[in-house]
C-alpha positions as CSV (number, residue, x, y, z in Angstrom):
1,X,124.8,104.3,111.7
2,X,121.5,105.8,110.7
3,X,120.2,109.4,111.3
4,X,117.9,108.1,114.2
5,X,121.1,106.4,115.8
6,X,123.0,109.3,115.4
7,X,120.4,111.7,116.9
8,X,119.8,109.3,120.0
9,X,123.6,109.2,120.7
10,X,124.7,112.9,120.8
11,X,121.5,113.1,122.7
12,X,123.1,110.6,125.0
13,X,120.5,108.3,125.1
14,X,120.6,104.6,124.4
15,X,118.5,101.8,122.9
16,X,116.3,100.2,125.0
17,X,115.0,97.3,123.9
18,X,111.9,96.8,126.3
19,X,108.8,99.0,125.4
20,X,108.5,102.6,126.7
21,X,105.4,104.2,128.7
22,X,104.9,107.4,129.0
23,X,101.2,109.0,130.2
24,X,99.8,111.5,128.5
25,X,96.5,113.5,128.9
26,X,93.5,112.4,127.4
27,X,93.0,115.2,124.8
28,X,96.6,114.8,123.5
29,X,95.7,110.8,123.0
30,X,92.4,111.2,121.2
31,X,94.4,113.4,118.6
32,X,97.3,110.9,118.6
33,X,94.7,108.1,118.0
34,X,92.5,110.1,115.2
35,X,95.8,111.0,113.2
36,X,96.6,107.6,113.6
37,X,93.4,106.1,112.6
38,X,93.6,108.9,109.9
39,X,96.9,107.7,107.9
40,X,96.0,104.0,109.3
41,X,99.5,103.5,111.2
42,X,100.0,101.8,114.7
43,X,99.6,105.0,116.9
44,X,102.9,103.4,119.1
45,X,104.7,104.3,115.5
46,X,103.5,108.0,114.5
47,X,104.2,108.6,118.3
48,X,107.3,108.0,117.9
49,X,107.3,109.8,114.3
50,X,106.2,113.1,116.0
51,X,108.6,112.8,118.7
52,X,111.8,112.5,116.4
53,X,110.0,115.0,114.0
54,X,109.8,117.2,117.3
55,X,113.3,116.4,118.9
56,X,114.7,117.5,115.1
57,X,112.6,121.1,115.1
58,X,113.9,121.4,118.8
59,X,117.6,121.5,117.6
60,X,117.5,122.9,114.6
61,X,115.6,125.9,116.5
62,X,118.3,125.8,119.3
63,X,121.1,125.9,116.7
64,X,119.0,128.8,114.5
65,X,119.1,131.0,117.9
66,X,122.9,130.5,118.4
67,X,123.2,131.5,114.9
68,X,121.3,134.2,115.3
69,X,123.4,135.1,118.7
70,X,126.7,134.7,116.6
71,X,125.5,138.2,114.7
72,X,126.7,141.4,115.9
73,X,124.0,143.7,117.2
74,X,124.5,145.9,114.1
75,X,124.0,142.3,111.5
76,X,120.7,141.2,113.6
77,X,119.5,144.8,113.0
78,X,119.9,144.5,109.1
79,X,118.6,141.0,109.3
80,X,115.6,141.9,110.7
81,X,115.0,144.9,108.8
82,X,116.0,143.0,105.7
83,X,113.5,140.3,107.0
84,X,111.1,142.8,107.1
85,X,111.0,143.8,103.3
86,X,113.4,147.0,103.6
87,X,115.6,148.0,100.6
88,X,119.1,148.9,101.6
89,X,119.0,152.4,101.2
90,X,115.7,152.2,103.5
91,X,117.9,150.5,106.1
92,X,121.1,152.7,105.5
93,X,118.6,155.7,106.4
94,X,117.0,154.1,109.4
95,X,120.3,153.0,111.0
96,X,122.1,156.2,109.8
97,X,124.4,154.5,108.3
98,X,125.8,153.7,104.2
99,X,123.6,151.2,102.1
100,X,127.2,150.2,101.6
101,X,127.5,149.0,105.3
102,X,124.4,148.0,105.0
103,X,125.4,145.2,102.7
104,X,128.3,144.1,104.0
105,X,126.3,143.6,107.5
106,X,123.8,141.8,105.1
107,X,126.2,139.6,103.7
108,X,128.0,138.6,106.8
109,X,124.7,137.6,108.4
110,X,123.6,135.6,105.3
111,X,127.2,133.7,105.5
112,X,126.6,133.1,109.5
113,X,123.3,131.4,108.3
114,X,124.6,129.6,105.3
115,X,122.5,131.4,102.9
116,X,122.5,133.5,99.8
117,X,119.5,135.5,99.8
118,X,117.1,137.9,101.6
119,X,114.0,135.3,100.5
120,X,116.2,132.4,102.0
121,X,116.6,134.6,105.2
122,X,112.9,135.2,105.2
123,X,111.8,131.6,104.8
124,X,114.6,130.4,107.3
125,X,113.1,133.1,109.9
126,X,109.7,133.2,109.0
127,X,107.9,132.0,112.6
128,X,110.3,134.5,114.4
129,X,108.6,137.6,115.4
130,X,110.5,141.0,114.4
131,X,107.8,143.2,115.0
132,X,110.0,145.3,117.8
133,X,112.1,146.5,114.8
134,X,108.9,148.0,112.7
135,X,109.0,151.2,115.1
């Protein structure tokens, strides 16, 4: 069973093997048809390109969040302020607490992740917005 196959079933949708039709504003069409006409595919194809593409960032952003929900509020604290660039005795002092602590929060949020850096953490959160933790 392919990838596509897969996704369409836990999505609990099904094959259908008549055509689709769905409207779409005339703006969002003259882009689909330009990037089309740009990398010379059928524009019914790199619809459906940017709609997997798109259904695929959905998920994997929905299952980032729950990971990031899984942390305690202590780990998303180090997270973000490792995120940010902070050394660990920065964040020990910020949080009042040992750079000792400081790692071990570090390291359980990089296991709840499925990483095994800070620079992994930061390209793997690097659209979120921690700004509220700057302060």
């Amino acid at each position: 069973m392919s990838l596509w196959h897969r996704l369409l079933y836990w999505l609990d949708l099904r094959p259908n093997p008549g055509p689709r039709y769905y409207e779409v504003n005339e703006s969002l069409y003259t882009t689909l048809a330009t990037l089309a006409a740009h990398e010379g595919r059928p524009e019914d194809e790199l619809a459906a390109d940017l709609l997997a593409a798109g259904l695929t960032q959905y998920y994997s952003t929905d299952e980032l969040w729950k990971r990031w929900q899984s942390l305690s509020p202590r780990e998303q604290d180090v997270a973000a302020l490792a995120f940010l660039g902070y050394t660990n005795r920065q964040i020990a002092a910020r949080l009042g607490i040992s750079a000792e602590t400081v790692k071990t929060h570090l390291r359980n949020a990089l296991i709840k992740f499925g990483l095994h850096s800070r620079s992994q953490l930061r390209l793997l959160l690097a659209d979120w917005d921690f700004s509220a933790w700057e302060g």
